[in-house]
C-alpha positions as CSV (number, residue, x, y, z in Angstrom):
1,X,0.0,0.0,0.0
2,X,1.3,3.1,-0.9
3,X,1.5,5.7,2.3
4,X,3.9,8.4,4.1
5,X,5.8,5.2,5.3
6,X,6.1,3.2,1.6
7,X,6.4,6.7,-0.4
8,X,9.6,7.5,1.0
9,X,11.2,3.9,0.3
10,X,10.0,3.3,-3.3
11,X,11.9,7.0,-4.2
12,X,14.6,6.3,-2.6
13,X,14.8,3.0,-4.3
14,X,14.1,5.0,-7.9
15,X,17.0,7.4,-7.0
16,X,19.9,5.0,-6.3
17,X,18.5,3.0,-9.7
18,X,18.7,5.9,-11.1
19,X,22.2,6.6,-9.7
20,X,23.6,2.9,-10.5
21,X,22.2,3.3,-14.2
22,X,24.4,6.6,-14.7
23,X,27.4,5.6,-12.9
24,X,27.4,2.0,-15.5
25,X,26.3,4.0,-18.9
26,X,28.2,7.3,-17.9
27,X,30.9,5.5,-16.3
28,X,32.3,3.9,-19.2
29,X,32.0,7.1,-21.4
30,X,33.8,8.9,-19.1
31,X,36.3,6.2,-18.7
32,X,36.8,5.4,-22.6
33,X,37.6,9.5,-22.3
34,X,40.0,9.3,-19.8
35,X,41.7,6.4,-21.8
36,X,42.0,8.4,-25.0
37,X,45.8,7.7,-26.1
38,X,47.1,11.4,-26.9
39,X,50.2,10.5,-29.3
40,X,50.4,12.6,-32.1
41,X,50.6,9.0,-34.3
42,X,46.9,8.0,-32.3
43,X,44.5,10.1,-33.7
44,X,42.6,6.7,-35.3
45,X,42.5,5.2,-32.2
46,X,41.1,8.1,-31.0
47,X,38.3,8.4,-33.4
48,X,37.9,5.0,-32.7
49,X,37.1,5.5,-29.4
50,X,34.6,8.1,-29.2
51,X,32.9,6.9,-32.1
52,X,31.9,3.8,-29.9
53,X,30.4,6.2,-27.3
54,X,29.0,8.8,-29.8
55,X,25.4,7.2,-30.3
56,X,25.1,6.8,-26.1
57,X,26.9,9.5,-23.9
58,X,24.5,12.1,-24.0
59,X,21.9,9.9,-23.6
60,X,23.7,8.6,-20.8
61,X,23.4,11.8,-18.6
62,X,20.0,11.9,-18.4
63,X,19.8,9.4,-15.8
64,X,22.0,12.0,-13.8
65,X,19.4,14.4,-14.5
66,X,16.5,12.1,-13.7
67,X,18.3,11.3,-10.2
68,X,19.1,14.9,-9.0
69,X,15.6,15.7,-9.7
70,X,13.9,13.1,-7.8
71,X,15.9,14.4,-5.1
72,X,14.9,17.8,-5.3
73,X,11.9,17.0,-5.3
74,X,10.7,13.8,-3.3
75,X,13.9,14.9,-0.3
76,X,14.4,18.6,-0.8
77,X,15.9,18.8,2.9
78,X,18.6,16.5,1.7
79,X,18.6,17.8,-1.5
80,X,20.0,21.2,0.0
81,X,22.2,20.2,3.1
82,X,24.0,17.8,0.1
83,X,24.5,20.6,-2.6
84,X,25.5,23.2,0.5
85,X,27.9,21.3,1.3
86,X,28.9,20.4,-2.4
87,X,29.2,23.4,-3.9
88,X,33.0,23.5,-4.9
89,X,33.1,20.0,-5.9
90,X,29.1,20.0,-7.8
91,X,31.0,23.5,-10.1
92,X,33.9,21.3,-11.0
93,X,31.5,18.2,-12.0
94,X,29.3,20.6,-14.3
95,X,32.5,22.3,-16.0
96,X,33.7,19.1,-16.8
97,X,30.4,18.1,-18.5
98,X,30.8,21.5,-20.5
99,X,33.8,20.7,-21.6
100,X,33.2,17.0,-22.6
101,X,30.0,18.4,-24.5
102,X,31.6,21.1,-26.3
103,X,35.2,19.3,-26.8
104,X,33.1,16.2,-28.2
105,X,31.1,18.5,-30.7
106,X,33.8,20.2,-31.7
107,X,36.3,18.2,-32.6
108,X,34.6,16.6,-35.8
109,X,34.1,20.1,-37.2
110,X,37.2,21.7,-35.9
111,X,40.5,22.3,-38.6
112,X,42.9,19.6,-38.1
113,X,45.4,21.8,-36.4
114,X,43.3,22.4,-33.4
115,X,41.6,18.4,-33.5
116,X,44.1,17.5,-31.1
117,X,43.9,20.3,-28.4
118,X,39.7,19.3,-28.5
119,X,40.6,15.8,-28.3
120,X,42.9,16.7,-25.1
121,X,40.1,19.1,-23.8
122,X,37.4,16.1,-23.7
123,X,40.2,13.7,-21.7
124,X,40.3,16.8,-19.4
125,X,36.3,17.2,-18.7
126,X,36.7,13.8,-18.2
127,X,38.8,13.0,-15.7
128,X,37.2,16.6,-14.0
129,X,34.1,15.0,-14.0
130,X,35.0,11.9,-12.5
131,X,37.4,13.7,-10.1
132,X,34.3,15.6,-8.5
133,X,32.0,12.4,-8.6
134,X,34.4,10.4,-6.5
135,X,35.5,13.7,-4.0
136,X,31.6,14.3,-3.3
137,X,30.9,10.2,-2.8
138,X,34.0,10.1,0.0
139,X,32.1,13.3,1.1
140,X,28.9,11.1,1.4
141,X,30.3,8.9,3.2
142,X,32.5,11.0,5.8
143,X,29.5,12.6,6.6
144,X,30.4,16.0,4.8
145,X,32.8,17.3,6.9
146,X,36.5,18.3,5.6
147,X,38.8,17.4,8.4
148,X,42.2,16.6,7.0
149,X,41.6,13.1,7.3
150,X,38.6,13.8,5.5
151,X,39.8,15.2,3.1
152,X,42.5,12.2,2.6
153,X,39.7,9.8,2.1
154,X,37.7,12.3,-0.1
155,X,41.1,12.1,-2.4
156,X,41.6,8.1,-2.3
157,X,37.7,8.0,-3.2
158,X,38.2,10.2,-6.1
159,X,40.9,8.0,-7.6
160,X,39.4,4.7,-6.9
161,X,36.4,6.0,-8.7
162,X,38.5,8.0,-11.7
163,X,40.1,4.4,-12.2
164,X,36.6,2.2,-11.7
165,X,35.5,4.6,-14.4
166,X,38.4,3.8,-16.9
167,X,38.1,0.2,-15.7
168,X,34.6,-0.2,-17.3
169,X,35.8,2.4,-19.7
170,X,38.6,-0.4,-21.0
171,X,35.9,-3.2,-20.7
172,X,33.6,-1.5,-23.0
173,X,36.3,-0.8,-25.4
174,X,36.9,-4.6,-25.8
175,X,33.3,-5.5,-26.4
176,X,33.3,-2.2,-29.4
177,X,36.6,-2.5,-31.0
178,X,39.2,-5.2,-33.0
179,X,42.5,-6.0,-33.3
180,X,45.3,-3.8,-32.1
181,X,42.4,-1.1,-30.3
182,X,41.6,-4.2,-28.6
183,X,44.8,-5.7,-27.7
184,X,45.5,-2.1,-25.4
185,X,42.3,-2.4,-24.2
186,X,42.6,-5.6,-22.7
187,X,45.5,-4.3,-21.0
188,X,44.1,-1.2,-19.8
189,X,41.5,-3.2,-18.3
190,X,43.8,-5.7,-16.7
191,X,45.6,-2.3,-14.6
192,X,42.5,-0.9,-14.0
193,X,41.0,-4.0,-13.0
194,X,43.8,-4.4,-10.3
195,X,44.2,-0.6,-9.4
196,X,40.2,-0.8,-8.5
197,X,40.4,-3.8,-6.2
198,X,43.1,-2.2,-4.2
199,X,41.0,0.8,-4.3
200,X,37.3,-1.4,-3.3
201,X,39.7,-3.2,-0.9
202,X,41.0,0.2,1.2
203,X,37.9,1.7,1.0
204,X,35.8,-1.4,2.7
205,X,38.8,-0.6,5.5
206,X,38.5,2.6,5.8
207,X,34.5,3.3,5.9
208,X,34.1,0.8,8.7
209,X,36.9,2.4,11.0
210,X,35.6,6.0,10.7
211,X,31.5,4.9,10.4
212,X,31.0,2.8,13.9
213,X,27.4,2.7,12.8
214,X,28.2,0.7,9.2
215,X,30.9,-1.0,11.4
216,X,28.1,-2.5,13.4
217,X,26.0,-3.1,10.8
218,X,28.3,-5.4,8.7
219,X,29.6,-6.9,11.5
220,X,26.6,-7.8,13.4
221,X,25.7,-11.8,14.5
222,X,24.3,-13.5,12.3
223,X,23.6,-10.9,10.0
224,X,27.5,-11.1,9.0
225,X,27.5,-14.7,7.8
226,X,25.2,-13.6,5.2
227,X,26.3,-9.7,4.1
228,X,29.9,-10.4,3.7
229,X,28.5,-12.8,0.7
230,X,28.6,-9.1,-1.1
231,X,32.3,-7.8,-0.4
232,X,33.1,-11.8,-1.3
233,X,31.2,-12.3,-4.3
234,X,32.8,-8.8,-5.8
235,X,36.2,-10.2,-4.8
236,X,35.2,-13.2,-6.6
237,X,34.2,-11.4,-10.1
238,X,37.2,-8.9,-10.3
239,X,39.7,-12.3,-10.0
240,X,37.4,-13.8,-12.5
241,X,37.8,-11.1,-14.7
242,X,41.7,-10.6,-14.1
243,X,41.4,-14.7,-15.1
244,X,39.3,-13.5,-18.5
245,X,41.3,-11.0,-19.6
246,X,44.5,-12.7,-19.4
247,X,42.9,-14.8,-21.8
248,X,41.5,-12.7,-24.4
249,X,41.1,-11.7,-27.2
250,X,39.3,-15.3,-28.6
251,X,38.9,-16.8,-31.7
252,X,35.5,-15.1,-33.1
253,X,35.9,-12.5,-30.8
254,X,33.9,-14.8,-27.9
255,X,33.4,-13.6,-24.4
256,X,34.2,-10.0,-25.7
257,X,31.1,-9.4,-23.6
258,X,32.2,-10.9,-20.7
259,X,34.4,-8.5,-18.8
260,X,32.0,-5.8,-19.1
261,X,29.5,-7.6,-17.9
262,X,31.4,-8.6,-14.7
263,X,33.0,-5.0,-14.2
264,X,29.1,-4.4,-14.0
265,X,28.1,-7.0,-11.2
266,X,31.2,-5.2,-9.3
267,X,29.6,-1.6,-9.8
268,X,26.0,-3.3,-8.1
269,X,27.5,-5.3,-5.8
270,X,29.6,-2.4,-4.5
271,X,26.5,0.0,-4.6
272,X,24.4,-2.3,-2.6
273,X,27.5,-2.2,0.0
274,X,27.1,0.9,-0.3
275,X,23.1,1.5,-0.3
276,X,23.0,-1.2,3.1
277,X,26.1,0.9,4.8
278,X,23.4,3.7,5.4
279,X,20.2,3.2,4.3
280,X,17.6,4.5,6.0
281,X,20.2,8.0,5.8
282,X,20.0,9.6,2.9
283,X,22.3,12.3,4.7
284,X,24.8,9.9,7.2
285,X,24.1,10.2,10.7
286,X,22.0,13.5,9.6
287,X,18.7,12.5,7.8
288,X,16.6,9.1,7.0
289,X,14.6,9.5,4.1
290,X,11.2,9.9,5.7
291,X,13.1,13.0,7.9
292,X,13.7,14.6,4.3
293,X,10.8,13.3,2.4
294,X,8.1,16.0,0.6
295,X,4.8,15.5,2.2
296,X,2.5,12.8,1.1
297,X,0.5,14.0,-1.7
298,X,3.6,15.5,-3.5
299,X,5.4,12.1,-3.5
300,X,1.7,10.8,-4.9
301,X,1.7,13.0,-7.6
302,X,5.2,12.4,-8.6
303,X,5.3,9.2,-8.3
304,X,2.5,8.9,-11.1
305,X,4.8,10.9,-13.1
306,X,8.0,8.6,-12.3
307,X,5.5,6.0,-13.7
308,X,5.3,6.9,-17.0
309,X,8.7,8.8,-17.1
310,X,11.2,6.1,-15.9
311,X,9.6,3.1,-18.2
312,X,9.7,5.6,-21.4
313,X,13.6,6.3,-20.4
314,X,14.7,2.9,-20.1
315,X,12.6,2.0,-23.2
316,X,14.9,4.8,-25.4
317,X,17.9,3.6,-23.4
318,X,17.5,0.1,-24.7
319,X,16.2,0.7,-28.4
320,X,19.6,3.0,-28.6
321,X,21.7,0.2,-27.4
322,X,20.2,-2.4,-29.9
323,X,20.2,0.1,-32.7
324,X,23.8,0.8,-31.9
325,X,25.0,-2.8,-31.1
326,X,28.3,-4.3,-33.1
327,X,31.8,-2.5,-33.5
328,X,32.5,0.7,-33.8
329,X,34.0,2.5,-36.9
330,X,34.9,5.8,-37.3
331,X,32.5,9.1,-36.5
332,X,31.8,11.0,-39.2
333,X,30.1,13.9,-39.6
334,X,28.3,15.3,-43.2
């Protein structure tokens, strides 16, 4: 039955869907840009590359979009204690979607001369942008505060995400792209792969010591014997992955597929650590979600609209993915 005690759980649960959907389809654009080989003799490989995310990575955003504004709407409260706190680190993330957007536009129409400084520009907006993301997600989690030993862990979770992002950035590569393109991706993805565990692995450390609450939570008889299935089953698909990679590419090009389809069990398995660390807060220690929920009939009237919205989204999102499916070739623009 939907009332003010369901309402606040069902956008809650449409938010971080919403979140998990843009860090997995805007991840690996962001990562493929942060990969972009910047020799003068790569400018192929380049094309290449942001041809395979040319049909997607706007579309990708929107689930940004679509997340932020459930917020505002259905948890104003946290909405504006997050972005008040944010503020630096929110600027840098939307500058480095400007430059992506204008960088990626730009550089098909641009005169050779200048291609290359664009092509540098869109590796910049996106290492910004996933910069920001990981500082304000080791901001989540330290409660917003920016005690030097915040600020340490805000840095270590803005380079464990920078490097998940390229991660699933490499992975997507491999499934898009042949031969030689493929060969570096495979090893890209084998560093990144290996860079991210040690990354998973110190932050799993360090949330528990400074959160006694999550501490609790994961450590708690019998409840353990059956939530450390998570951290293990992650553990499990990034050495199953190293074991993959090591043995691509295959004849046919078989289980191209494969290693971006574990890199995305990781990304869900480490945001439902993630969602159970602190749900019912949608503000740590600050705010549960029925403390910063709009009032009943708003989250009604909203959710009718989530509805029809969110169905019509992922609907687009798929058709574009099948239209688009196969190797990529070169962008070209007419």
């Amino acid at each position: 039955m939907i009332n003010e005690e369901t309402l606040p759980i069902i956008f809650i649960g449409l938010m971080g869907l919403s979140v998990l959907i843009y860090a997995i389809l805007d991840g690996y654009d962001l990562g493929v840009g942060i990969l972009l080989p910047m020799g003068a003799d790569q400018e192929n490989d380049r094309d290449i590359m942001i041809a395979s995310i040319g049909p997607f990575w706007d579309a990708n955003e929107t689930w940004l979009v679509l997340a932020v504004g459930l917020m505002l709407i259905a948890f104003p409260a946290a909405h504006s204690l997050a972005f008040y706190h944010l503020y630096i680190p929110v600027f840098i993330l939307l500058v480095g979607l400007i430059v992506r957007g204008v960088s990626f536009d730009f550089r098909a129409k641009a005169a050779v001369d200048f291609k290359h400084t664009w092509d540098w520009l869109f590796k910049l907006g996106s290492l910004l942008t996933t910069l920001a993301q990981g500082f304000m997600l080791g901001q989540f989690v330290m409660g917003f505060s920016y005690t030097p030993a915040s600020i340490a862990f805000c840095l270590l979770s803005a380079f464990g995400v920078t490097v998940a992002y390229s991660y699933l950035g490499a992975a997507w590569l491999i499934m898009k792209t042949e031969d030689e393109l493929q060969s570096k991706s495979i090893r890209w993805a084998l560093w990144c792969g290996r860079l991210a565990l040690i990354g998973v692995i110190a932050v799993s450390i360090v949330n528990p010591m400074i959160n006694s609450e999550v501490y609790s939570r994961w450590f708690a008889m019998p409840l353990v014997m059956f939530v450390l299935l998570i951290p293990t089953v992650c553990f499990l698909a990034f050495v199953w992955n190293d074991l993959l990679l090591r043995r691509l590419p295959k004849p046919n090009d078989r289980y191209c597929y494969g290693p971006f389809l574990l890199v995305v069990v990781i990304f869900t398995l480490c945001f439902i650590g993630l969602a159970f660390s602190f749900f019912p807060y949608i503000i740590p220690n600050e705010l549960t979600v029925w403390e910063a929920a709009s009032d009943v009939e708003t989250l009604k009237v909203i959710f009718y609209g989530a509805v029809v919205v969110i169905p019509i989204i992922l609907m687009y999102t798929i058709f574009a993915y099948r239209v688009f499916h196969g190797k990529a070739t070169s962008l070209r623009y007419h």
